[in-house]
C-alpha positions as YAML, in Angstrom:
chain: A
units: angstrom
residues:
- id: 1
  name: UNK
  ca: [10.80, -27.75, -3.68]
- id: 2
  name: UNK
  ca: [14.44, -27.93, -3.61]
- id: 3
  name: UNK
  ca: [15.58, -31.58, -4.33]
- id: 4
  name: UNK
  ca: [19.27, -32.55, -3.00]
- id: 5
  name: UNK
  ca: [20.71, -35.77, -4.23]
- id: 6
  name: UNK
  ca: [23.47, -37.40, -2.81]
- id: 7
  name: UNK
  ca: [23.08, -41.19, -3.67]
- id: 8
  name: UNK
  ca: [26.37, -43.02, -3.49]
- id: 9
  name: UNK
  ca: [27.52, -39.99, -0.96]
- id: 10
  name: UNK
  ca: [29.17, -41.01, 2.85]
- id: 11
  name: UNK
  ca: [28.92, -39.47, 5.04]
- id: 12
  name: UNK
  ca: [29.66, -36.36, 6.29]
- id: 13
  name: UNK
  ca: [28.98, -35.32, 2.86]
- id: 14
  name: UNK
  ca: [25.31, -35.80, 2.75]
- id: 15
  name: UNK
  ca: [24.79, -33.78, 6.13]
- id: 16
  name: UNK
  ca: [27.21, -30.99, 4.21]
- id: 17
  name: UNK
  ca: [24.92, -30.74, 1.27]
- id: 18
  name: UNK
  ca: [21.57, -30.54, 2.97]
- id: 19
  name: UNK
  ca: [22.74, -28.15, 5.59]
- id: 20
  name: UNK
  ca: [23.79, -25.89, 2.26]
- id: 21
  name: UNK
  ca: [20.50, -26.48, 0.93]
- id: 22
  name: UNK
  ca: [18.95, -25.84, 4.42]
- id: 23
  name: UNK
  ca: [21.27, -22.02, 4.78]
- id: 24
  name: UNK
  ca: [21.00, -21.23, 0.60]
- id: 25
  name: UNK
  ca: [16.70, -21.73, 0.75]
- id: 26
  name: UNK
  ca: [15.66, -20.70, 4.48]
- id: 27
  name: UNK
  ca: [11.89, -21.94, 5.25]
- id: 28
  name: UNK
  ca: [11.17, -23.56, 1.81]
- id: 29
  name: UNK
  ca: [11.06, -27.61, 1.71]
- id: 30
  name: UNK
  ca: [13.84, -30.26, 0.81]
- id: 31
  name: UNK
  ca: [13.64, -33.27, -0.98]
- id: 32
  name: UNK
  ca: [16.98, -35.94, -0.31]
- id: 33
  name: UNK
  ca: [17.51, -38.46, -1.87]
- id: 34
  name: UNK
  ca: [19.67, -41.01, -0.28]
- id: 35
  name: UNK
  ca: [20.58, -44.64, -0.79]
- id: 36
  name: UNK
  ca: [22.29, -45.06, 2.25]
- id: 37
  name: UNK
  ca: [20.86, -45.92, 5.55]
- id: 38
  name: UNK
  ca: [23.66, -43.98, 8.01]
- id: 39
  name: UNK
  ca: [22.89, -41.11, 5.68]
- id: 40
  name: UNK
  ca: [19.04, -41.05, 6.27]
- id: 41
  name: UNK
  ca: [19.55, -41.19, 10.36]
- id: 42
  name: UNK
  ca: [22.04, -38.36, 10.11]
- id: 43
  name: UNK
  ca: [20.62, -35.99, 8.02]
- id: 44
  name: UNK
  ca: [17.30, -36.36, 9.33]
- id: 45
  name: UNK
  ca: [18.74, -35.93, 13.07]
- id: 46
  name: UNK
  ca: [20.18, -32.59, 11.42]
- id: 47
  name: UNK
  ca: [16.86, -31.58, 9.91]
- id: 48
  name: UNK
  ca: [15.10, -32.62, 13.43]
- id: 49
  name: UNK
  ca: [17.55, -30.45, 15.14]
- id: 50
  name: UNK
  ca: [17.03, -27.32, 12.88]
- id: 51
  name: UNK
  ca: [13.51, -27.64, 13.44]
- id: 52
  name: UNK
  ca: [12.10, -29.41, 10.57]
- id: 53
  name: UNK
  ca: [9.17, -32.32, 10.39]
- id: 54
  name: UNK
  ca: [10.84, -35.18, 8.22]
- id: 55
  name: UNK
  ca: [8.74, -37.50, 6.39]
- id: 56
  name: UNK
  ca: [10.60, -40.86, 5.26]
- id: 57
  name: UNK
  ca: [9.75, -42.90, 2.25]
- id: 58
  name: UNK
  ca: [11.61, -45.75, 0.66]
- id: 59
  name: UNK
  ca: [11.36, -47.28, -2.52]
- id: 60
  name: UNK
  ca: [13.08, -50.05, -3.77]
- id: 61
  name: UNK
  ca: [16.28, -49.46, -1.82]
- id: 62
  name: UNK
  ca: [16.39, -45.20, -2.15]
- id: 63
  name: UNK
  ca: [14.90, -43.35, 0.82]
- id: 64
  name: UNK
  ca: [13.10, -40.07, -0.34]
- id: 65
  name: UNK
  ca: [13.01, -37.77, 2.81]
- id: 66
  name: UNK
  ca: [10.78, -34.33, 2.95]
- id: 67
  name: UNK
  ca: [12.00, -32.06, 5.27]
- id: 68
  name: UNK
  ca: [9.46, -29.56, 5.86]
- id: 69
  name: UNK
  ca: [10.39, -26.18, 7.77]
- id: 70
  name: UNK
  ca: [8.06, -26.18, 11.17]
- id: 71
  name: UNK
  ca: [5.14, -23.68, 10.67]
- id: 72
  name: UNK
  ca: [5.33, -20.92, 13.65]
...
């Protein structure tokens, strides 16, 4: 799984990075890690509209999101 980290990032940065991840590793899951809540609605609103499921998690103030390419 490819794991993109961009705690402490604003956006648009964090969008940047996981599109890059998303174009660099077509159809193989992400891992971001984010700390910031603007950052979590955007990029999974990008992953949504690329046609990934996104599963949220958060743990003590860091929000672990799975974006998982959707299964034809």
């Amino acid at each position: 799984m490819i794991e993109v980290d961009v705690r402490g990032l604003s956006c648009p940065i964090p969008v940047v990075k996981t599109k890059k991840a998303m174009e660099q590793h077509p159809g193989e899951p992400l891992l971001v890690l984010t700390d910031n809540e603007t950052s979590k609605e955007n990029v999974s609103r990008l992953a949504q509209s690329q046609g990934y499921l996104v599963k949220v998690e958060k743990v003590s103030g860091l929000y672990r999101l799975l974006l998982k390419p959707h299964e034809e």
